[in-house]
C-alpha positions in Angstrom: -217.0 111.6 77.1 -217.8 111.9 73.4 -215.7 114.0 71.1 -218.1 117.3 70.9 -216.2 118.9 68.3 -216.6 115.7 65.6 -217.6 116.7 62.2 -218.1 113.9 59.3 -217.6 115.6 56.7 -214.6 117.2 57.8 -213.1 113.1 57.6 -213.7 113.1 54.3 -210.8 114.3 52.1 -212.2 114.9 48.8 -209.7 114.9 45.6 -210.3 117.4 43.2 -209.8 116.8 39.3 -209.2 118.9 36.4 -212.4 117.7 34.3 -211.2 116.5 30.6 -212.4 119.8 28.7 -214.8 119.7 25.6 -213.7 117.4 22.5 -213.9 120.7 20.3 -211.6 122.7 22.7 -209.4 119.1 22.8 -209.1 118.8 19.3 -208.3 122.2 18.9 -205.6 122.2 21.6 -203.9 119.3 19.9 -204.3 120.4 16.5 -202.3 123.6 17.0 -199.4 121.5 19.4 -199.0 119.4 16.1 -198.7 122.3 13.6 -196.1 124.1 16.3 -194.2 121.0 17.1 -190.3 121.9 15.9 -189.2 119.6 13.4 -186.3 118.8 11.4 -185.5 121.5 8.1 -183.1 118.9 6.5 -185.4 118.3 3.3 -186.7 122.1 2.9 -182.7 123.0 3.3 -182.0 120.6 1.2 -184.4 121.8 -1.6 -183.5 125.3 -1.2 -180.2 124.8 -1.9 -180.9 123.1 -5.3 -183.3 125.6 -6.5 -180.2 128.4 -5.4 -178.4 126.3 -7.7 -180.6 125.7 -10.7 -181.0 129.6 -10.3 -177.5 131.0 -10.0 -176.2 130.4 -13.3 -179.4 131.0 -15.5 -181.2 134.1 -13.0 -179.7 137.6 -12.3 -177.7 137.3 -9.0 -179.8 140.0 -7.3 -182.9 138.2 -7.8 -181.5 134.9 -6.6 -180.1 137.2 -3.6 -183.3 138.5 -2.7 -185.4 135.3 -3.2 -182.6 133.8 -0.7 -182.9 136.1 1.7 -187.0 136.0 1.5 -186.6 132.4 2.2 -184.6 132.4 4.8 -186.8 136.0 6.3 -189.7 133.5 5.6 -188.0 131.0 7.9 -186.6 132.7 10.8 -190.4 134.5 11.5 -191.7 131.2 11.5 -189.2 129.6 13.7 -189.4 132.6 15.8 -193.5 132.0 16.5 -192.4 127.8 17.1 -190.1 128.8 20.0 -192.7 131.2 21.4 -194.9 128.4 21.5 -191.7 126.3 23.2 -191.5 129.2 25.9 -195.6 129.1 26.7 -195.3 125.3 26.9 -192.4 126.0 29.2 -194.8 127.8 31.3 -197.9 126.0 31.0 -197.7 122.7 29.6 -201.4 122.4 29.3 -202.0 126.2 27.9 -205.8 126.8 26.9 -206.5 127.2 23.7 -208.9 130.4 24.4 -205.5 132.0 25.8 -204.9 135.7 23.8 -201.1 134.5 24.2 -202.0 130.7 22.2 -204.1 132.6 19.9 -201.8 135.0 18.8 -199.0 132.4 17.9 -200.8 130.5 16.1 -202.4 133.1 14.0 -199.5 134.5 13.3 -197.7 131.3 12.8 -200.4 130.5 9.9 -199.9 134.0 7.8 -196.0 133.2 8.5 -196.7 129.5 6.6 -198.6 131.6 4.0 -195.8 134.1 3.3 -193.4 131.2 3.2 -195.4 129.3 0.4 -196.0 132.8 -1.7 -192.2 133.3 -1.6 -191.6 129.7 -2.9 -193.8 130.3 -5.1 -191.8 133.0 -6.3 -189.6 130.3 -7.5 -192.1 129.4 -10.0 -191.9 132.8 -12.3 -188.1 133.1 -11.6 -188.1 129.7 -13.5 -190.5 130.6 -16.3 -189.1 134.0 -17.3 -185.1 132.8 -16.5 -184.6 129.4 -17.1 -184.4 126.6 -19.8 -186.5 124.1 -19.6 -184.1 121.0 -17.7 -183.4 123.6 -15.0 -187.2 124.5 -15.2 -188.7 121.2 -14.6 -185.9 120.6 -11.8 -188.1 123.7 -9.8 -191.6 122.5 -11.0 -190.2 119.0 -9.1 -189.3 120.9 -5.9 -192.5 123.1 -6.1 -194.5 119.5 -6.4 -192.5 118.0 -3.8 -193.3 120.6 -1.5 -196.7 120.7 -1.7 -197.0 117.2 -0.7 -194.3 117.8 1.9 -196.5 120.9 3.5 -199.7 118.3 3.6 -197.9 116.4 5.8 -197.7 119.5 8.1 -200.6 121.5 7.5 -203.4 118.8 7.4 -204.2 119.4 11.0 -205.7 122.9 10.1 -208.5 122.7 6.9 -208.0 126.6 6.6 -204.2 126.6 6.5 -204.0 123.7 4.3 -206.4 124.9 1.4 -204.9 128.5 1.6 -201.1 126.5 1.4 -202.4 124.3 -1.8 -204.2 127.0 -3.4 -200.9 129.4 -3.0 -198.5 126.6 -4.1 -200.8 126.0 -7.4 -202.2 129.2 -7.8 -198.3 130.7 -8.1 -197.7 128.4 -10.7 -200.7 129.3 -13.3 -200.2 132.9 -12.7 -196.4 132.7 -14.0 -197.4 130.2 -16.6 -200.1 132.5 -18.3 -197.8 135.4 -17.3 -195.5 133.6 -19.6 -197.3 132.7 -22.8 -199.1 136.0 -22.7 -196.2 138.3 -22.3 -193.2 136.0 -24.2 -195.6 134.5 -26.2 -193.2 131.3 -26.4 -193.6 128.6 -23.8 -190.9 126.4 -24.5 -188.0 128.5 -26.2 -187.8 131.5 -28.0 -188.0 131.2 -31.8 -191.2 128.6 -30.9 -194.8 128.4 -30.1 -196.1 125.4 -28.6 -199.6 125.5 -26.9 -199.6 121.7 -26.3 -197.1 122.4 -24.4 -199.3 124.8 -22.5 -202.1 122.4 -22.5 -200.2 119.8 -20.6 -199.0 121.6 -18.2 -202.6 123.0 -17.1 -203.4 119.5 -17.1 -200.6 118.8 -15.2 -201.4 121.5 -12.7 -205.5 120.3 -12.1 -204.4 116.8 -12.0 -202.3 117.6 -9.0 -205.1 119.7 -7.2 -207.1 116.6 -8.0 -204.3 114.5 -6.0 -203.0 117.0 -3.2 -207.2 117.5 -2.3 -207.6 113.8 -2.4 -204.3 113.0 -0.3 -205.1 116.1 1.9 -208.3 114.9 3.0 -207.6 111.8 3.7 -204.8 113.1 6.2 -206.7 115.0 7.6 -209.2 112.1 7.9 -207.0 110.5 9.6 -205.8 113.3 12.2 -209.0 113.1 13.2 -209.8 109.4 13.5 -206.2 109.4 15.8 -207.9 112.6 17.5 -210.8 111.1 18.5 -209.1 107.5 19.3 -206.9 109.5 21.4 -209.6 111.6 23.3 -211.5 108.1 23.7 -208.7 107.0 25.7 -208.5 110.1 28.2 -212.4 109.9 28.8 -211.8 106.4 29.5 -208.2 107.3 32.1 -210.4 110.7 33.6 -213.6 107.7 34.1 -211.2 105.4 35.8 -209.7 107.9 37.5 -212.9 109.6 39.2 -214.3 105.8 39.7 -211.0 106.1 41.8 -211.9 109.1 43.6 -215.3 107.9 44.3 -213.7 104.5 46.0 -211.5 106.2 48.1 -214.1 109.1 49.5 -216.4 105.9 50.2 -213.8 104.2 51.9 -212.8 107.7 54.3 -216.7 108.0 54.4 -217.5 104.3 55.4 -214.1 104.8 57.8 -215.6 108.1 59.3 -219.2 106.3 59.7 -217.3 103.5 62.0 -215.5 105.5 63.6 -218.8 108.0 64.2 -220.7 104.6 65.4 -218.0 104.0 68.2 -218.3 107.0 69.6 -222.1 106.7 69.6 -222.3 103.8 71.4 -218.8 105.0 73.5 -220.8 108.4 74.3 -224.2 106.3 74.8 -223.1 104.1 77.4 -221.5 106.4 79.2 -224.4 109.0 79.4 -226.3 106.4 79.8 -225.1 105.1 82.7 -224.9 108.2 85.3 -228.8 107.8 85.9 -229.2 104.0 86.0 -226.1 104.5 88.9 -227.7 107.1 90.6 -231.6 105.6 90.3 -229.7 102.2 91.6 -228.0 104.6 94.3 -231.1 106.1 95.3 -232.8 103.2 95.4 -230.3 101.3 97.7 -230.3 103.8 100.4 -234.3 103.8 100.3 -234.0 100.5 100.5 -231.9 100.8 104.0 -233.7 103.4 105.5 -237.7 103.8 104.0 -237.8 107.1 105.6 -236.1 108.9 103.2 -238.7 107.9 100.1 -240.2 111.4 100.3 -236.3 112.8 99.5 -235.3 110.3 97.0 -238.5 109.2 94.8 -238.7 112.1 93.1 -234.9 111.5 92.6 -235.5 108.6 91.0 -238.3 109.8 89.0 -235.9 112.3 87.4 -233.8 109.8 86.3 -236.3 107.6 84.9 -237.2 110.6 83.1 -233.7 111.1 82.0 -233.6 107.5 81.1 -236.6 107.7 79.3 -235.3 110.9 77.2 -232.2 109.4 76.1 -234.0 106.3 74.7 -236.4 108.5 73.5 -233.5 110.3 71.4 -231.8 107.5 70.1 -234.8 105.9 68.5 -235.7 109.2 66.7 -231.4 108.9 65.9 -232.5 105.7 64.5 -235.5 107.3 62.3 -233.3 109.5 60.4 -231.1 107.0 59.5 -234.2 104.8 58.7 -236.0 104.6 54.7 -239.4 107.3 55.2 -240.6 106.3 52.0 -243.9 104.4 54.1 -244.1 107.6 56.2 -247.3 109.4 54.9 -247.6 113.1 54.6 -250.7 114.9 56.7 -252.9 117.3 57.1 -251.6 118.9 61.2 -253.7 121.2 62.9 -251.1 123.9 64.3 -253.0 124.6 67.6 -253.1 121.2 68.2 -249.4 120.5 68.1 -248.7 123.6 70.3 -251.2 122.6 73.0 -249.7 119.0 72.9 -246.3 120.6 73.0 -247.4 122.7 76.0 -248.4 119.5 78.4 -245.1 118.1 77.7 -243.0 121.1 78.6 -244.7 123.1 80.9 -244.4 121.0 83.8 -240.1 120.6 82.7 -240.2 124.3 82.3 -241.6 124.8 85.6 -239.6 122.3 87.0 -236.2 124.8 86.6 -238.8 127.9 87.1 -238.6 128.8 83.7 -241.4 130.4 81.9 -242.7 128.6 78.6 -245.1 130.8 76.1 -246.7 129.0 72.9 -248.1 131.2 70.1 -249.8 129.1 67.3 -251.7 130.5 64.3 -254.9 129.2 63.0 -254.6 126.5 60.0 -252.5 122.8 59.1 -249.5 122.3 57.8 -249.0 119.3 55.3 -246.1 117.1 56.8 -245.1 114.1 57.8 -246.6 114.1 61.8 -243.5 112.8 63.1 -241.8 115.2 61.4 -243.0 118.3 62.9 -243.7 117.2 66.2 -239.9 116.0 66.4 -238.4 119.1 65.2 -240.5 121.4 67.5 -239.6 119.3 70.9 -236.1 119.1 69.6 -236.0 122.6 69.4 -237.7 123.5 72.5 -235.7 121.2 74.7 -232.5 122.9 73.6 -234.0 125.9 74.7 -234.7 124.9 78.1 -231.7 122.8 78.4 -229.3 126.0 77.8 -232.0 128.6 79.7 -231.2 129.0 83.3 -233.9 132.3 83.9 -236.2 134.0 81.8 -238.0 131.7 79.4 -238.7 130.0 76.1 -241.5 131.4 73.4 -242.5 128.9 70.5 -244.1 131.0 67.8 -245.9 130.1 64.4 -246.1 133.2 61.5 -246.9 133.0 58.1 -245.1 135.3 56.0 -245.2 136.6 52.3 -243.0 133.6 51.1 -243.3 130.4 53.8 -244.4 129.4 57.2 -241.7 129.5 60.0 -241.9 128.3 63.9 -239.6 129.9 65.5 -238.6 128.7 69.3 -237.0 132.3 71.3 -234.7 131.7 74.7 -232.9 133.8 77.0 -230.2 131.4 77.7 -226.8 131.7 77.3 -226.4 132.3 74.1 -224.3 130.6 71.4 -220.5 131.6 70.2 -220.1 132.6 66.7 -217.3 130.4 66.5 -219.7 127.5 67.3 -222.9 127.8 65.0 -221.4 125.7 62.9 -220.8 122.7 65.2 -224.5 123.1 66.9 -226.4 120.6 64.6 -223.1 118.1 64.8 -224.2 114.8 66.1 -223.2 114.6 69.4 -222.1 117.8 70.0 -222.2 119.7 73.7 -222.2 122.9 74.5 -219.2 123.0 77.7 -220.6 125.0 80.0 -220.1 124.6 84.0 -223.7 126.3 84.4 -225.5 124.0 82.0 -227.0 120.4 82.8 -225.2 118.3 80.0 -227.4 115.7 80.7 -228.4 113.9 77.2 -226.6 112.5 74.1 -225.9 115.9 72.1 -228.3 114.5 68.9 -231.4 117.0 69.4 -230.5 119.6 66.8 -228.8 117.3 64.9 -232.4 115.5 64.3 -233.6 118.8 64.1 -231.5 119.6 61.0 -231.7 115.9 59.7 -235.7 115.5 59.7 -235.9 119.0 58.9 -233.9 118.3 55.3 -236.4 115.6 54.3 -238.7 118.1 53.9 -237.9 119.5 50.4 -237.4 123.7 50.7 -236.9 124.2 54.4 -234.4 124.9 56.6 -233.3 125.3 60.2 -231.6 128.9 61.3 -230.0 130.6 64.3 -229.6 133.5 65.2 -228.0 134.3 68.6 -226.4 136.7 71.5 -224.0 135.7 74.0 -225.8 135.8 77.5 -229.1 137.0 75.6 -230.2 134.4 74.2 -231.0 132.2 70.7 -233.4 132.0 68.4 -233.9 129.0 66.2 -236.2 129.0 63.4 -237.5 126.5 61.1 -238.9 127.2 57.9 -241.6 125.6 55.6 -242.9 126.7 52.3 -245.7 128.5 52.2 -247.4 126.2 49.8 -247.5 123.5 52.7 -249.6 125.9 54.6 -253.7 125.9 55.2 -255.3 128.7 57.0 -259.3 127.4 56.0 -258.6 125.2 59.3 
C-alpha cells in the first residue's frame, strides 16, 4: 500500500542564507572595522617622547606635565572605545552597523581622535611662545609627520579625516598669528622678520594642498579595494546560492523519483484488486452460468472501478502536462450541474445516499476541463467518505467571487489531517470507508484548481458531521446575462 502520509515538499531540505547586505551598509561596516582595528603606538610613542624632550628644558615643567598627561588622557579614552569594539566583535563578529552599541563607539571613538589632534596641536603654541627656533622646527616636523601619519588612519572616514587635517593645520595658524600679534617678533626677540612669517603661511597652505591631495587619493583607494572586495562576496554569495539551488534540485528531482515509485507501486497494486476479482467473477460464471444474475453486476462494478482509476490517472497526467493549448470558455453553470447530476446520481443511489445540485443562473470563463474536473473531484470524495445522509453541490456568488461549494455528512476530517488531504496519494484509514481508488482526487482538485490565477480550494470540517469543501473563483470570471 502507498505511503498515505508522503508529503514532497517536506523531502526538500532547503538551506537558508544570510543575504550579502546593501554595498552602502557594507562599506560602512568595513570602514568603521578599519578605523577600530588596534594597531601598533611605537611611532606616536616614539614622537611623544621627543616633543617631551624638545619641551622640558625650554617650557615650564607644569605645562609640559599637563600636555603629557593630556596626551596620554587623549590616549587611554581612545584605546578604551578600540577594546569596546574588541569585546562587541567578541560577541558578534558580524555586528550591524545600525546597532546603538556600533554607533556609539564609533562616534565616540571619532570626537576621542579629535581631542587627541587638538591636544597635539597644543604642541604647536607651546613651541611658538617657549621655544627657540632648532627646538621649534623639531615640533613643526612631528606635527607634519603626524598629519600624514593620521591620513593613513583616518582616510576611511571623509568626516573624520577633514575635521583631523583642518585641527592639525588650523592649530598651527592660530599659534603662529597668536605669536606675531602678541610678541610681535617671529623669530627671536630683539627682531622682526615677516618673511619669515610669509613662509611659513606658505608652508602651512602648501601642505593642505599636499595632505588634501594625498588624502583623497587614499581614500580613493579604500574605496576601489572596497568595492573589489564586495565584488568578490557577490560573486562567493552567487556561487554559493547557485549551490543551494543544485542541491534543492537534486533532493527535489530525488523526491520526484522516489514519488514516481510509489505511484506506479501504489497503482499496480490498487489496480489489481478489481481486475482479480472481475477475473474471479468471471471464472466461476464461467463454471456455473447460473450465477450471471449474482455476479454481472459484480463485474460491472469493477469495470467501473477500473474505469475510475484510469480515469484518475490520466487527469494525474494533465496536471503534470503544458495547458498552454488549453483554451479558456464561456460554461453555462446549469449545464455542468445537470451533467454532474447524471454521473452521480445513480453512484449516490447506489450506497442510498442522497445527492442535491443547486446551480445559479450565468457562465463562468474557465478552462472546461478545469471545472468539470475539480467539481467531480470534489463530489466523489464526498460520497466516497459519506456512509448516510447526503452530498449538496452548491454555486453562490458573493460580494467578492464566485464559490461552488460541495456539503457532506460523512465522517468528517481530523484537524490534524487537513493538511495531508490534497497530498497525492493520500487515504483517509478508515475501517468504514471503501478505499477503493488511488488517493489523487483532491490532489487534482488543488493542482487544476491553482492554474486558475486567484482561486483557491478550502475545508472546513466536523468529526462525524461532516466536510465542506469549497472552491473559489474570482468574481470577474463570473456572467449572470446567461
Amino acid at each position: 500500500m502507498i505511503d498515505t502520509s508522503l508529503n514532497q515538499n517536506q523531502s526538500i531540505d532547503e538551506q537558508q542564507y544570510t543575504p550579502l547586505v546593501s554595498k552602502e551598509v557594507w562599506f560602512e561596516l568595513e570602514s568603521n572595522r578599519q578605523l577600530l582595528e588596534p594597531r601598533k603606538q611605537v611611532i606616536s610613542s616614539i614622537l611623544r617622547l621627543i616633543s617631551a624632550l624638545a619641551l622640558v628644558f625650554y617650557t615650564p615643567f607644569v605645562m609640559v606635565l599637563g600636555w603629557l598627561l593630556l596626551i596620554f588622557g587623549a590616549n587611554a579614552w581612545m584605546r578604551r572605545f578600540l577594546r569596546a569594539y574588541a569585546e562587541v566583535l567578541a560577541r558578534h563578529p558580524n555586528p550591524s552597523s545600525t546597532s546603538p552599541e556600533v554607533a556609539e563607539i564609533v562616534r565616540g571613538y571619532k570626537y576621542a581622535w579629535l581631542f587627541n589632534c587638538v591636544v597635539w596641536g597644543l604642541l604647536s603654541g607651546l613651541s611658538q611662545f617657549w621655544l627657540p627656533e632648532g627646538p621649534r622646527f623639531v615640533c613643526i616636523i612631528i606635527l607634519n609627520a603626524l598629519m600624514f601619519l593620521s591620513i593613513t588612519r583616518t582616510h576611511v572616514d571623509r568626516w573624520l579625516m577633514h575635521r583631523v587635517t583642518a585641527i592639525f593645520i588650523g592649530s598651527q595658524l592660530i599659534f603662529l598669528i597668536m605669536r606675531f600679534i602678541y610678541i610681535g617678533d617671529y623669530t627671536s626677540p630683539g627682531s622682526s622678520d615677516p618673511h619669515r612669517l610669509v613662509s611659513y603661511l606658505i608652508y602651512l597652505a602648501l601642505m593642505s594642498y599636499l595632505l588634501w591631495i594625498v588624502g583623497n587619493r587614499f581614500e580613493q583607494m579604500h574605496h576601489q579595494h572596497l568595492n573589489s572586495e564586495y565584488s568578490k562576496l557577490q560573486l562567493i554569495e552567487t556561487l554559493n546560492l547557485s549551490k543551494a539551488q543544485l542541491r534543492l534540485e537534486q533532493q527535489a528531482l530525488v523526491a520526484s523519483n522516489k514519488l514516481v515509485q510509489q505511484f506506479y507501486s501504489g497503482a499496480a497494486h490498487d489496480l489489481r484488486q478489481p481486475v482479480y476479482a472481475m477475473q474471479l467473477y468471471a471464472s466461476m460464471l464461467s463454471d456455473d452460468a447460473s450465477l450471471g444474475k449474482v455476479l454481472l453486476p459484480k463485474i460491472t462494478q469493477s469495470c467501473e472501478s477500473i474505469n475510475d482509476m484510469f480515469n484518475t490517472l490520466f487527469d494525474y497526467q494533465q496536471t503534470h502536462m503544458n495547458d498552454t493549448e488549453l483554451v479558456e470558455k464561456d460554461i453555462k453553470i446549469k449545464e455542468t450541474f445537470r451533467s454532474l447530476a447524471l454521473h452521480f446520481q445513480p453512484i449516490a443511489a447506489g450506497k442510498g445516499l442522497e445527492i442535491r445540485f443547486r446551480p445559479i443562473a450565468g457562465s463562468i470563463t474557465m478552462v472546461p476541463l478545469y471545472l468539470a474536473r475539480i467539481l467531480s473531484n470534489l463530489i466523489s470524495s464526498a460520497l466516497r467518505y459519506t456512509t448516510k445522509g447526503g452530498v449538496l453541490v452548491v454555486a453562490r456568488k458573493t460580494n467578492l467571487n464566485l464559490q461552488f461549494e460541495v456539503w457532506d455528512t460523512g465522517i468528517g476530517i481530523d484537524d490534524s489531517k487537513k493538511q495531508h488531504i490534497f497530498n497525492e496519494f493520500y487515504k483517509v484509514n478508515d475501517i468504514e470507508i471503501d478505499n477503493e481508488g488511488l488517493g489523487l482526487g483532491l490532489a487534482i482538485a488543488k493542482q487544476l484548481s491553482a492554474r486558475i490565477p486567484k482561486s483557491e480550494i478550502s475545508v472546513r470540517s466536523r468529526m462525524g458531521r461532516g466536510s465542506v469543501f469549497t472552491f473559489t473563483v474570482p468574481l470577474d470570471r463570473y456572467k449572470a446575462h446567461l
